[in-house]
C-alpha positions as CSV (number, residue, x, y, z in Angstrom):
1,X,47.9,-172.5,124.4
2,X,44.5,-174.5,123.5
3,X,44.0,-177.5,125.1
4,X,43.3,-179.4,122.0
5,X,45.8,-181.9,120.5
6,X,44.6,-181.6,116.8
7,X,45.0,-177.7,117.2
8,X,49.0,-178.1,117.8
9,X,49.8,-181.1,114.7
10,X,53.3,-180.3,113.4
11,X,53.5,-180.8,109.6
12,X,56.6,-182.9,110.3
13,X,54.0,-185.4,112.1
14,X,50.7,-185.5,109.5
15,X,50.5,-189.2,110.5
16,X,50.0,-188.5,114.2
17,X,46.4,-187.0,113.5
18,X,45.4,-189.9,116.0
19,X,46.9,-188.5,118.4
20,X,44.3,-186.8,121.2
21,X,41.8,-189.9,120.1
22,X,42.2,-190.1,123.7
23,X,38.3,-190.9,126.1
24,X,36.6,-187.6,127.0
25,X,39.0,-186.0,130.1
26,X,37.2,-185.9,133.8
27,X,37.3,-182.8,135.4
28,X,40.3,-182.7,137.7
29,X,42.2,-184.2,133.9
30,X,41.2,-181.7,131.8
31,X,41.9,-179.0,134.7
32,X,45.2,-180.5,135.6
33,X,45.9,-180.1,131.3
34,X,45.1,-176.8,131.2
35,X,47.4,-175.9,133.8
36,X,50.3,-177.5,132.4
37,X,49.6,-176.1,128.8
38,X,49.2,-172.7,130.6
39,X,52.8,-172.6,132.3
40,X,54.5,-174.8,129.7
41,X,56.8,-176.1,132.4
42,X,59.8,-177.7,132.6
43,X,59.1,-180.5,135.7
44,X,56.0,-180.7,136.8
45,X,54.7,-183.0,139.5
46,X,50.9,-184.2,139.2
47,X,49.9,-185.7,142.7
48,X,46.6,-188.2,141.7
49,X,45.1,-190.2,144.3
50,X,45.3,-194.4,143.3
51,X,42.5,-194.6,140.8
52,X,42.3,-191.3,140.0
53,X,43.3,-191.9,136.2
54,X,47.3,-190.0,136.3
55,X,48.0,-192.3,133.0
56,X,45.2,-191.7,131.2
57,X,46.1,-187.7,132.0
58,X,49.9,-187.9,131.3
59,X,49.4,-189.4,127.9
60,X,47.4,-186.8,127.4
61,X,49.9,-184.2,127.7
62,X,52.1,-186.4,125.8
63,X,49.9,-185.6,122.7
64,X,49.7,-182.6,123.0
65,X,53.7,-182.5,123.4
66,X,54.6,-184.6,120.5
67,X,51.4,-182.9,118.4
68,X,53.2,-179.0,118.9
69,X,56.3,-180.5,118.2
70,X,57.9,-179.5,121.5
71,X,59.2,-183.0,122.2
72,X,59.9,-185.9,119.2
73,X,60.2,-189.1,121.7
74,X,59.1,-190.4,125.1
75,X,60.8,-192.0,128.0
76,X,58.4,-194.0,130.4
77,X,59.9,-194.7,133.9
78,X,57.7,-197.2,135.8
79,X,58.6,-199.3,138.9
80,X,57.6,-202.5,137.7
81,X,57.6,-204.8,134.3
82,X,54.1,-205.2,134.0
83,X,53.6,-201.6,134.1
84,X,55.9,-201.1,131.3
85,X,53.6,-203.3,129.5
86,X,50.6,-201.3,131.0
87,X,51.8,-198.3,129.9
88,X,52.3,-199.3,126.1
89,X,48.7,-200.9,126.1
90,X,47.5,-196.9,127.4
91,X,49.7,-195.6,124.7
92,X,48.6,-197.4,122.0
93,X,45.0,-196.5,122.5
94,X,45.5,-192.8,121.6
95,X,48.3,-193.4,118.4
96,X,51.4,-193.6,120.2
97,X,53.7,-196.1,119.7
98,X,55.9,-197.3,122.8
99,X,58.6,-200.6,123.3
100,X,58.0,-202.2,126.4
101,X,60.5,-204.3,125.6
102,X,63.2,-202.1,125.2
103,X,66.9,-203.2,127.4
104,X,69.7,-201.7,127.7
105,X,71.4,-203.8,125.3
106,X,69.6,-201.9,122.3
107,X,70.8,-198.6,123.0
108,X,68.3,-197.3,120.6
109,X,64.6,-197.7,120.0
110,X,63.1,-198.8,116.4
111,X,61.5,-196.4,114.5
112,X,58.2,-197.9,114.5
113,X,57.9,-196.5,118.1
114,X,57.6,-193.4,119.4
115,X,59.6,-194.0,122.7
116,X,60.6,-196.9,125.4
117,X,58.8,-198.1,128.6
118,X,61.8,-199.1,130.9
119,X,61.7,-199.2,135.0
120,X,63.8,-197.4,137.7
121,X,66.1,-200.4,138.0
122,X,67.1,-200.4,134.2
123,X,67.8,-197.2,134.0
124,X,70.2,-197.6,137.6
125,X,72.1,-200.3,135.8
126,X,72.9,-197.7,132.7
127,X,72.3,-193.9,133.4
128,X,74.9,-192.9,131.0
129,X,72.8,-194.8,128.3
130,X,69.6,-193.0,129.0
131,X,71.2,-189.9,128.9
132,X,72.8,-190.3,125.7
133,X,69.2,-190.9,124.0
134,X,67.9,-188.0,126.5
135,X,70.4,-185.7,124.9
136,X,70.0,-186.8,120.9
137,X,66.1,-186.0,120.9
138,X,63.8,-183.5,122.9
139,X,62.5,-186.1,125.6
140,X,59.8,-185.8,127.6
141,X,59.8,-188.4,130.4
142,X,57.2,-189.2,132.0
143,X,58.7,-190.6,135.6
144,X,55.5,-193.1,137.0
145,X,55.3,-193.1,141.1
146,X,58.1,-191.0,141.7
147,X,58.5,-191.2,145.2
148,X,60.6,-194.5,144.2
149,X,63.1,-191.8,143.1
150,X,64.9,-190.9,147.0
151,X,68.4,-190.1,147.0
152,X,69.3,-192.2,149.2
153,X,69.4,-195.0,147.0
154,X,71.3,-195.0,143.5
155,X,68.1,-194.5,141.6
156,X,68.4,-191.1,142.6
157,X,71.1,-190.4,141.3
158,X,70.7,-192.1,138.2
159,X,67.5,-190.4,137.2
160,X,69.4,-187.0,137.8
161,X,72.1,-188.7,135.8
162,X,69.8,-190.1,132.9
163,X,67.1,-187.0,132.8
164,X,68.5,-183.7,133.5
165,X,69.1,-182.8,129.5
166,X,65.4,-183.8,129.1
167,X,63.1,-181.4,127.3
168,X,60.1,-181.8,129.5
169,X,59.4,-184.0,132.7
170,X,56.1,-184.9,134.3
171,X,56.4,-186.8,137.1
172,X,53.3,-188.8,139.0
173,X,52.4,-190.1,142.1
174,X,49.2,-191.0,143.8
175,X,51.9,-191.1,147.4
176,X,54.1,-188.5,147.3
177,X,55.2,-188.7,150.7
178,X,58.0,-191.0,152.0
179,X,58.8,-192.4,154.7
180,X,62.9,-190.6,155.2
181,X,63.8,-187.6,154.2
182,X,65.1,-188.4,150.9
183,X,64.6,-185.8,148.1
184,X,63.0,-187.0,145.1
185,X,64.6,-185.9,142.0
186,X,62.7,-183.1,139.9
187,X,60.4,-182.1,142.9
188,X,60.2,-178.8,144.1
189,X,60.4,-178.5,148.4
190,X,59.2,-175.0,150.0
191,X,59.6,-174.6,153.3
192,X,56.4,-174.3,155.8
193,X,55.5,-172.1,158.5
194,X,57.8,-174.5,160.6
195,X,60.6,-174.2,158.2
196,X,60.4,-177.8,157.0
197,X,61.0,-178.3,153.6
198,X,57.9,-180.0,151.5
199,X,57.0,-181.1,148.2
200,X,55.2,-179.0,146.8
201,X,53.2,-180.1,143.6
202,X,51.7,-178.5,140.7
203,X,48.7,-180.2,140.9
204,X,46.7,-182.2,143.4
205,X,43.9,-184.1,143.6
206,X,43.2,-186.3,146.8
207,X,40.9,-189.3,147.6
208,X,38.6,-187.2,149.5
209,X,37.9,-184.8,145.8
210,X,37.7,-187.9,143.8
211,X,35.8,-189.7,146.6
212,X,33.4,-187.2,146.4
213,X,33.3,-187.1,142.8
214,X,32.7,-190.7,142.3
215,X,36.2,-191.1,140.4
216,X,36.9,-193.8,143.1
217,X,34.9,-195.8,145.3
218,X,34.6,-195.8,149.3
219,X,36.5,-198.3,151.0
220,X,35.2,-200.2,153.8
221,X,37.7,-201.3,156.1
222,X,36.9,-204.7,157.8
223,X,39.5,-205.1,161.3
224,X,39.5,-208.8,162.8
225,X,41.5,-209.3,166.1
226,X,42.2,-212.4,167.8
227,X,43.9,-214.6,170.6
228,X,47.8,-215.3,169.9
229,X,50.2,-217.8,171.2
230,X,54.0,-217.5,170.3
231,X,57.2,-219.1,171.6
232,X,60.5,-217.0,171.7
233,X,63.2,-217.7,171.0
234,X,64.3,-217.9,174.9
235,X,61.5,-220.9,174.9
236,X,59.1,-218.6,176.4
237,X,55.5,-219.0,175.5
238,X,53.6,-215.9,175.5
239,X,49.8,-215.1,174.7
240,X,48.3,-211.9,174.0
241,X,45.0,-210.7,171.7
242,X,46.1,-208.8,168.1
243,X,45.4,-205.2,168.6
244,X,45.7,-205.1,172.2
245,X,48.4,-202.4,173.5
246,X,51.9,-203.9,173.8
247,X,55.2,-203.6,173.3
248,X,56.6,-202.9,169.6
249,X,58.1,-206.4,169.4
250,X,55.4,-208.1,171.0
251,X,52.6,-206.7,168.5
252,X,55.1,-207.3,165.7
253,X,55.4,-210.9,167.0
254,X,51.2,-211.2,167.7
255,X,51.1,-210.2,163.8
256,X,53.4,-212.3,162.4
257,X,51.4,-215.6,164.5
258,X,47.7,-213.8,163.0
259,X,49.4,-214.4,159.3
260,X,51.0,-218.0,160.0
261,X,49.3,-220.1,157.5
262,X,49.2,-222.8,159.9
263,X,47.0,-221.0,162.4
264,X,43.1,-220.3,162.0
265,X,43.4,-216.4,161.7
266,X,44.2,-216.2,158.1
267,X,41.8,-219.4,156.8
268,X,38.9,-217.7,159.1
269,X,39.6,-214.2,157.6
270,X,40.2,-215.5,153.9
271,X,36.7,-217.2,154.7
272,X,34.9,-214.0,156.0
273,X,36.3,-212.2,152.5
274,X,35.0,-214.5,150.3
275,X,32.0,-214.3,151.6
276,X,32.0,-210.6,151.3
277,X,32.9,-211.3,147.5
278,X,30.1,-213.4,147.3
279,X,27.9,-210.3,148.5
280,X,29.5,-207.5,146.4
281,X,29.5,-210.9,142.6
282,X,25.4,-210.2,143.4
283,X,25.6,-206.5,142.5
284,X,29.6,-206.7,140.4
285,X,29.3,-210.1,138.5
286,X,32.8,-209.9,138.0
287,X,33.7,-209.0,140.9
288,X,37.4,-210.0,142.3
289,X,39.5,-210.0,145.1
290,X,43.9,-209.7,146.2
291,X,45.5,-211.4,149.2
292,X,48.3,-209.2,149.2
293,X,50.9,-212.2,151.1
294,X,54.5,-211.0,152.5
295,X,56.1,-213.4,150.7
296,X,56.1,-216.9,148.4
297,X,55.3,-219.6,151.1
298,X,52.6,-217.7,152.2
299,X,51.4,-217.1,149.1
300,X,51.3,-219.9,148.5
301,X,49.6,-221.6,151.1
302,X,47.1,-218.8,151.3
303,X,46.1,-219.6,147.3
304,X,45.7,-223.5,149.0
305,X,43.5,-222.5,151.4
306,X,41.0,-220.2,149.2
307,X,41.2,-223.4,146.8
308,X,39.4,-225.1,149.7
309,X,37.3,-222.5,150.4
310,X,36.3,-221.7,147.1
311,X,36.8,-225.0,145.2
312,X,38.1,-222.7,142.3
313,X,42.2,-222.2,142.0
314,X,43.4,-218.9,143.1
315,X,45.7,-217.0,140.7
316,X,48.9,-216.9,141.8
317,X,51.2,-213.7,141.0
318,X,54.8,-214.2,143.0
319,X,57.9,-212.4,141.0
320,X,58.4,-209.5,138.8
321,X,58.6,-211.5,135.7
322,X,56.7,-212.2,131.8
323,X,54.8,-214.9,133.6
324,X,53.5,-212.7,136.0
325,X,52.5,-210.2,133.8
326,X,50.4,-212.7,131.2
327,X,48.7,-214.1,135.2
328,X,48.1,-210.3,136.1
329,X,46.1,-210.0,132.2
330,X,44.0,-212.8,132.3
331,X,42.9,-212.2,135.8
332,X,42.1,-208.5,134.9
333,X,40.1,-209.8,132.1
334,X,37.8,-213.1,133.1
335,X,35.7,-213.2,136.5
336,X,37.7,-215.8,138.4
337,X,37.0,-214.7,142.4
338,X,40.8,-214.7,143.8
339,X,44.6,-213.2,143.2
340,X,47.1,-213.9,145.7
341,X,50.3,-211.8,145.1
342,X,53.1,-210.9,147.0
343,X,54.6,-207.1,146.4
344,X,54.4,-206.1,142.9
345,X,50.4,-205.7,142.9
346,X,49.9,-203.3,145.5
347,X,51.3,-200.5,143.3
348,X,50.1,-199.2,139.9
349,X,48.8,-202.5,138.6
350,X,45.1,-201.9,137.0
351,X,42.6,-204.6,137.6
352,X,39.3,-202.8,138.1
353,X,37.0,-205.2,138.8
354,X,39.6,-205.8,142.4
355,X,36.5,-204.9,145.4
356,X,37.9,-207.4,148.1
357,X,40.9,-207.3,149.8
358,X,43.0,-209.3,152.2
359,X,46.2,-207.0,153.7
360,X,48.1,-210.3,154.3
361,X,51.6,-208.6,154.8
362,X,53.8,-207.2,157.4
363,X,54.5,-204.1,155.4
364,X,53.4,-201.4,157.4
365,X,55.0,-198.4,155.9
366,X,52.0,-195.5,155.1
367,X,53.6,-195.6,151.5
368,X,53.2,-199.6,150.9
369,X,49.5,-199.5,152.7
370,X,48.3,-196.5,150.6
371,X,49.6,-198.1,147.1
372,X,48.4,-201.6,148.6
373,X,44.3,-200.0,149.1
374,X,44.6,-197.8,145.8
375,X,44.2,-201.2,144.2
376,X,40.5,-201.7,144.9
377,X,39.5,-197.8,144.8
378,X,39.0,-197.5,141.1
379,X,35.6,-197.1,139.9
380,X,33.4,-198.0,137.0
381,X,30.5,-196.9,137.8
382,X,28.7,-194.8,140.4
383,X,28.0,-196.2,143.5
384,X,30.7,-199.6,143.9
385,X,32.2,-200.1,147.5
386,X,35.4,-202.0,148.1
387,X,36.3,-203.9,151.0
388,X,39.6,-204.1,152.7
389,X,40.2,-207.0,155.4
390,X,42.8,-206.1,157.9
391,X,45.0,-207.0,161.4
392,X,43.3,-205.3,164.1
393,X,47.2,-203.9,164.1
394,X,46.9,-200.0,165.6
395,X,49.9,-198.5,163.0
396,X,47.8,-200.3,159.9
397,X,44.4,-199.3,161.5
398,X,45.7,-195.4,161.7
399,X,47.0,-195.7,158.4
400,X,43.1,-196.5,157.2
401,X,41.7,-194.3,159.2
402,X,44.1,-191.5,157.5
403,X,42.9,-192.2,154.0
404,X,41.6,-188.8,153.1
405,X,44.9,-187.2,154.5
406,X,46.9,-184.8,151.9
407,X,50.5,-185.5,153.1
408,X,53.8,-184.2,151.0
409,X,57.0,-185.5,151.3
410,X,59.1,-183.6,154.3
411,X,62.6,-183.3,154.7
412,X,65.0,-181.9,157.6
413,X,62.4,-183.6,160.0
414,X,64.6,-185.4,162.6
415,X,65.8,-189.1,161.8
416,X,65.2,-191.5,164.5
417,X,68.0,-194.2,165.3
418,X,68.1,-196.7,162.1
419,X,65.6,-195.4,160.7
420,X,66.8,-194.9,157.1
421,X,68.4,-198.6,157.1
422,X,64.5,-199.9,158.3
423,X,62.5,-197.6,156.0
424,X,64.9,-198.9,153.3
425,X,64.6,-202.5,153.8
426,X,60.5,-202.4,154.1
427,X,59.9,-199.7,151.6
428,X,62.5,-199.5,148.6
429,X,64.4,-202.9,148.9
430,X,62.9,-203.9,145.3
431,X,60.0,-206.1,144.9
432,X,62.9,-208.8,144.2
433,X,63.6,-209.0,147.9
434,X,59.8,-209.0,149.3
435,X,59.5,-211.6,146.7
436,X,62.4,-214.3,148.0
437,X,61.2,-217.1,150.0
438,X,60.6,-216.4,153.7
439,X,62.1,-213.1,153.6
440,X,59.3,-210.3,154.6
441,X,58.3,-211.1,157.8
442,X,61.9,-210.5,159.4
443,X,64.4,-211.9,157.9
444,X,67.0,-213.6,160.4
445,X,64.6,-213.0,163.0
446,X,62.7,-215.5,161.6
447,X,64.6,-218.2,164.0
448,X,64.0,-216.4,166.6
449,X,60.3,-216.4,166.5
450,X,57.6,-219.4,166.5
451,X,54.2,-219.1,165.8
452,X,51.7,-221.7,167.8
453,X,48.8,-221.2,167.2
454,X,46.1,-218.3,166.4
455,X,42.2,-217.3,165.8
456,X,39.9,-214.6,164.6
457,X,37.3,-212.3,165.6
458,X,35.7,-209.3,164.4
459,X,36.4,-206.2,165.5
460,X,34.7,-203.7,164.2
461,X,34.5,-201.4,160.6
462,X,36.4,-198.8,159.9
463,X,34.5,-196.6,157.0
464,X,35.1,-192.6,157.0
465,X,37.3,-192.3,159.4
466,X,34.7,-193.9,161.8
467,X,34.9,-197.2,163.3
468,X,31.6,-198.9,163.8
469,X,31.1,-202.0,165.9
470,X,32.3,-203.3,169.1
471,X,33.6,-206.6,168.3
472,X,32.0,-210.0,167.5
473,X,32.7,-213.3,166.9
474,X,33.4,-214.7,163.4
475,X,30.6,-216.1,162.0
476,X,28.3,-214.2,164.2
477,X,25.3,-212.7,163.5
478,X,26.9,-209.2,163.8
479,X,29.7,-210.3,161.2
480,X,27.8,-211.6,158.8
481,X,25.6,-208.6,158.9
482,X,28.4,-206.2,158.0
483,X,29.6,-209.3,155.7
484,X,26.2,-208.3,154.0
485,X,26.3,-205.0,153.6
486,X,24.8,-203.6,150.2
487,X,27.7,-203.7,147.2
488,X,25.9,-200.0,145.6
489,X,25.7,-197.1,147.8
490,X,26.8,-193.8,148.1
491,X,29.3,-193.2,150.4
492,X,26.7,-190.7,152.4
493,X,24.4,-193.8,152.1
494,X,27.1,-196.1,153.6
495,X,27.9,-194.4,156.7
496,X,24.0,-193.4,157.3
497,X,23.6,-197.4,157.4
498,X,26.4,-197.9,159.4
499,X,25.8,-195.6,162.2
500,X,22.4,-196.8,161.9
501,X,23.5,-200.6,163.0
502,X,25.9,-199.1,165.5
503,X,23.3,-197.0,167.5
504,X,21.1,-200.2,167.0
505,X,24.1,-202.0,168.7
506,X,24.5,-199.5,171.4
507,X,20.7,-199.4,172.0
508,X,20.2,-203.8,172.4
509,X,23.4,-203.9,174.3
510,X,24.4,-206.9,172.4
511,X,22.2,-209.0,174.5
512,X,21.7,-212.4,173.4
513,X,18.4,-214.7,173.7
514,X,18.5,-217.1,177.3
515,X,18.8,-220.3,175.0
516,X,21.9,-218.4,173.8
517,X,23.9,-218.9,177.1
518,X,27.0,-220.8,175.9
519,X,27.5,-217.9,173.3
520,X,26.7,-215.6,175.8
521,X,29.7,-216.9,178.3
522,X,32.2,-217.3,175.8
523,X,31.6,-213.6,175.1
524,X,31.8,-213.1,178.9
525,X,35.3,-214.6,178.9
526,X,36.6,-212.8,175.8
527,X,35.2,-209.6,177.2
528,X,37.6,-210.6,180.6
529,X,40.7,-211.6,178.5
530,X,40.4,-208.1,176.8
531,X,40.5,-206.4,180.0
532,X,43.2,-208.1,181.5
533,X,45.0,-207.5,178.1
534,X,44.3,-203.8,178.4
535,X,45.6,-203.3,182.2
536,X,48.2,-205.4,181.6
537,X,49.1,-202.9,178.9
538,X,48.6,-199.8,180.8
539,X,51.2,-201.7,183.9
540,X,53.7,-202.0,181.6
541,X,54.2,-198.9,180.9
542,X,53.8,-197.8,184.3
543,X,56.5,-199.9,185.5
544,X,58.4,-200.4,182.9
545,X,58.5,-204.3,182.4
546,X,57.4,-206.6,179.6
547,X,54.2,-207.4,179.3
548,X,55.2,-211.4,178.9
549,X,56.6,-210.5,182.5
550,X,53.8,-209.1,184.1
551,X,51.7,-212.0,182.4
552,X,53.7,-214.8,184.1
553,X,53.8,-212.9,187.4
554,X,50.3,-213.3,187.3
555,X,50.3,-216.8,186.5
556,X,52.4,-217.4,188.8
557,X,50.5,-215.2,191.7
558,X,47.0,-216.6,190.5
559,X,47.8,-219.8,189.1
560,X,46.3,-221.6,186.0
561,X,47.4,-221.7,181.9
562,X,48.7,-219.3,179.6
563,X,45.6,-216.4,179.2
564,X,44.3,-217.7,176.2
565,X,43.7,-221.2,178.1
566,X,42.5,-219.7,181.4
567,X,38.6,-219.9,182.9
568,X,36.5,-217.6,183.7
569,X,37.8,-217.2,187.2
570,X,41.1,-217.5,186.4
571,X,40.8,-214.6,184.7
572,X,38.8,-213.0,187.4
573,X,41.9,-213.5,189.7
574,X,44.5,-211.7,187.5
575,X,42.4,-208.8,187.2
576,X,42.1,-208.4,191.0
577,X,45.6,-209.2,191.8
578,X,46.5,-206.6,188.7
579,X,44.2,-203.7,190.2
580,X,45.8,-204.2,193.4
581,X,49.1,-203.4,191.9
582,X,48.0,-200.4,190.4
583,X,47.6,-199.3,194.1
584,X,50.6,-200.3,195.1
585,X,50.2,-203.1,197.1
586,X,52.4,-205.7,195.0
């Protein structure tokens, strides 16, 4: 079959000579095409790293569809409003027609269009509607990010429901993988050499091709840690530095205090990223950069804060809704610096001119975080970096370093306790619920928990699967000097410079000048803190107790504040007394 639209016109459709006016193909497009035209499947499944261009590709094969006569109408399945909208806009540009507005309520689309946008929700709430206009035309539906398609919730079901009489289906993803072991509708699962069942696409084409290719740009990865101090809701008081090991609850706990908008991690990070925006507007003009918040208040308050920071009002993008969408447009379109959002723009939303971002959120699913980075990947032109500021959190910090990872979607892997309900809640509970006030960072556990207070430092950078640096204050010297790093280089160029500043690092020893000293002893003491931080860690799971346990044993053995409070040779103390225990002399 040739790959060319105009080839395939029907004479029942002379008007839709437009169609195929579509901008030249790249490479993996054009070779993804010709293997759909060449097995003329039924499903097909078209894995596209974020930013890769999947919509620019399926409306492609659209054309060619509706050109041959094969199909007469399309159904577009998106998750979100805007993207409906998104989607016509795409449509439009190469002839065809499609209602973004369509509901339910219509039951049929106008002539004047060529098909409907509608998301997974709408077609939930009425499968027996969508299948009815399925079954009176040949359909091709084209199902957008169809991971969001697991059984396990109703949308499953009501795709199978809605879309089985369809002609033709392409589904898309740039994250095929989930996080249970819910099949997704219209995807084909083979089983491995372990005999685990996997997706198994029909096309593929990762970050690491289109990295290479200079489809998307190389993200830097910029990890600040930091002293914490909660309260529990026992009354205990408990300090410990973000991205130290602990406990599962503590870390969550030390994460939720680093995003508090009351404490100084989240104005100094916000802070360091604008002035890497600053940096990357001297190369991009237009340059702009997402907070990606976990919910409204913080949203909120972090749009206050860059306000300050900035003197220029953030855009602020909180609900699923026609406000949002118009916010979403005009931001994509002037060169104001900041976006704050909540959930619905860390998937599918295409603002190209995003390089900086903030991951604000306690979403930590691999799903959420991939989605969340694809939106500052997309390139314009050859040699733009991104930069992504992040928790010194270890599950989000192996999620970055796991960027050029291929992973499919497994099933009959074993479920661990709750996990379905959890993976649910985080992953697939609707933008809706991530959206409601206070909700994302832990619902009723939110009374249980009280942040106190809460600062940054630079960890290191993260670029290539490499981390570089070992850990600075903000507003250092060494900060600022990966804050500067060029906005235009090659990703070979990039980690040539940053291995450069590392072994220069290594090499000076981080030595300061003698007029340097308070500096100097600060670093001292932060140096201690990490240490005892990092045996206290390895104790606990010797023994078995809470780290908040061993921590007040030590206070109580040593004497003195809470660790983020304690001297120099307060510190000191604890790590002797804490040695001593690893030799059993407690």
């Amino acid at each position: 079959m040739s790959t060319s639209a105009a080839s395939h016109l029907s004479p029942a459709f002379p008007e839709r000579a437009a169609w195929g006016t579509a901008s030249k193909l790249r490479a993996w497009q054009a070779q993804a095409l010709q293997t759909y035209l060449a097995e003329g499947p039924r499903d097909f499944l078209a894995v596209a790293t974020p930013g890769a261009g999947k919509t620019t590709y399926a409306l492609r094969v659209a054309t060619e569809l509706l050109g041959a006569g094969i199909v007469q109408q399309l159904t577009i399945v998106a998750p979100t409003e805007h993207l409906k909208t998104q989607w016509a806009d795409a449509a439009a540009r190469v002839g065809i027609n499609i209602d973004p507005k369509f509901t339910n309520a219509q039951e049929v689309h106008a002539a004047d269009y060529d098909g409907v946008a509608v998301t997974y929700a709408g077609v939930a709430s009425r499968p027996l509607l969508h299948r009815a206009r399925t079954e009176s035309v040949r359909t091709l539906v084209i199902l957008d990010e169809i991971h969001h398609g697991g059984d396990a919730k109703s949308w499953g079901d009501a795709l199978r429901e809605a879309f089985e009489p369809a002609t033709r289906r392409l589904s898309l993803t740039g994250t095929p993988f989930r996080s249970d072991t819910s099949p997704i509708p219209f995807v084909t699962y083979a089983e491995d050499e372990h005999g685990i069942r996997r997706s198994s696409s029909d096309y593929t084409y990762g970050y690491a091709e289109a990295l290479r290719d200079g489809v998307v740009r190389p993200v830097l990865f910029m990890a600040y840690g930091g002293n914490m101090r909660w309260r529990t809701s026992a009354g205990d008081e408990i300090a410990a530095r973000l991205g130290e090991p602990m406990t599962k609850d503590a870390t969550a706990q030390a994460w939720r205090t680093a995003l508090d908008p009351k404490g100084e991690w989240i104005p100094s990070v916000l802070r360091a990223a604008d002035k890497r925006l600053s940096e990357v507007r001297r190369h991009m003009p237009d340059a702009g950069g997402l907070v990606i918040a976990s919910n409204q208040t913080a949203a909120r308050s972090y749009a206050r804060t860059l306000e300050d920071v900035t003197g220029e009002k953030a855009t602020v993008v909180l609900s699923d809704d026609a406000g949002s969408s118009s916010r979403i447009e005009k931001f994509a379109e002037d060169d104001s610096r900041w976006m704050v959002a909540v959930r619905m723009v860390s998937e599918g939303v295409d603002v190209p001119r995003l390089a900086v971002g903030v991951y604000a959120t306690s979403t930590s699913t691999p799903l959420f975080f991939a989605q969340a980075v694809g939106r500052f990947v997309r390139a314009r032109r050859r040699g733009e970096t991104a930069s992504v500021f992040l928790p010194s959190v270890p599950l989000i910090l192996e999620h970055a370093s796991r960027m050029e990872d291929e992973r499919d979607h497994a099933l009959d892997r074993p479920k661990k306790p709750g996990e379905e309900e959890s993976i649910w809640s985080e992953e697939e509970g609707l933008l809706a619920e991530a959206n409601h006030e206070e909700k994302a960072l832990g619902g009723d556990d939110q009374l249980s928990f009280e942040a106190l207070e809460s600062d940054a430092e630079f960890d290191h950078v993260l670029f290539d699967a490499q981390q570089f640096g070992l850990g600075a204050e903000v507003g250092s010297d060494d900060e600022q000097e990966y804050l500067g790093l060029p906005g235009l280089l090659e990703p070979d160029q990039m980690t040539q410079l940053l291995r450069q500043r590392q072994t220069k690092q290594a090499k000076s020893g981080r030595k300061r000048p003698v007029d340097d000293a308070p500096m100097a002893a600060h670093r001292a003491l932060a140096a201690q803190r990490k240490e005892l931080n990092s045996l206290v860690g390895a104790y606990a799971r010797k023994s078995g107790q809470a780290h908040a346990t061993i921590h007040n044993d030590l206070r109580t053995s040593c004497g003195g504040p809470t660790l983020d409070r304690a001297s120099t040779e307060q510190v000191t103390a604890r790590i002797a007394l804490i040695r001593k225990w690893f030799v059993g002399r407690r």
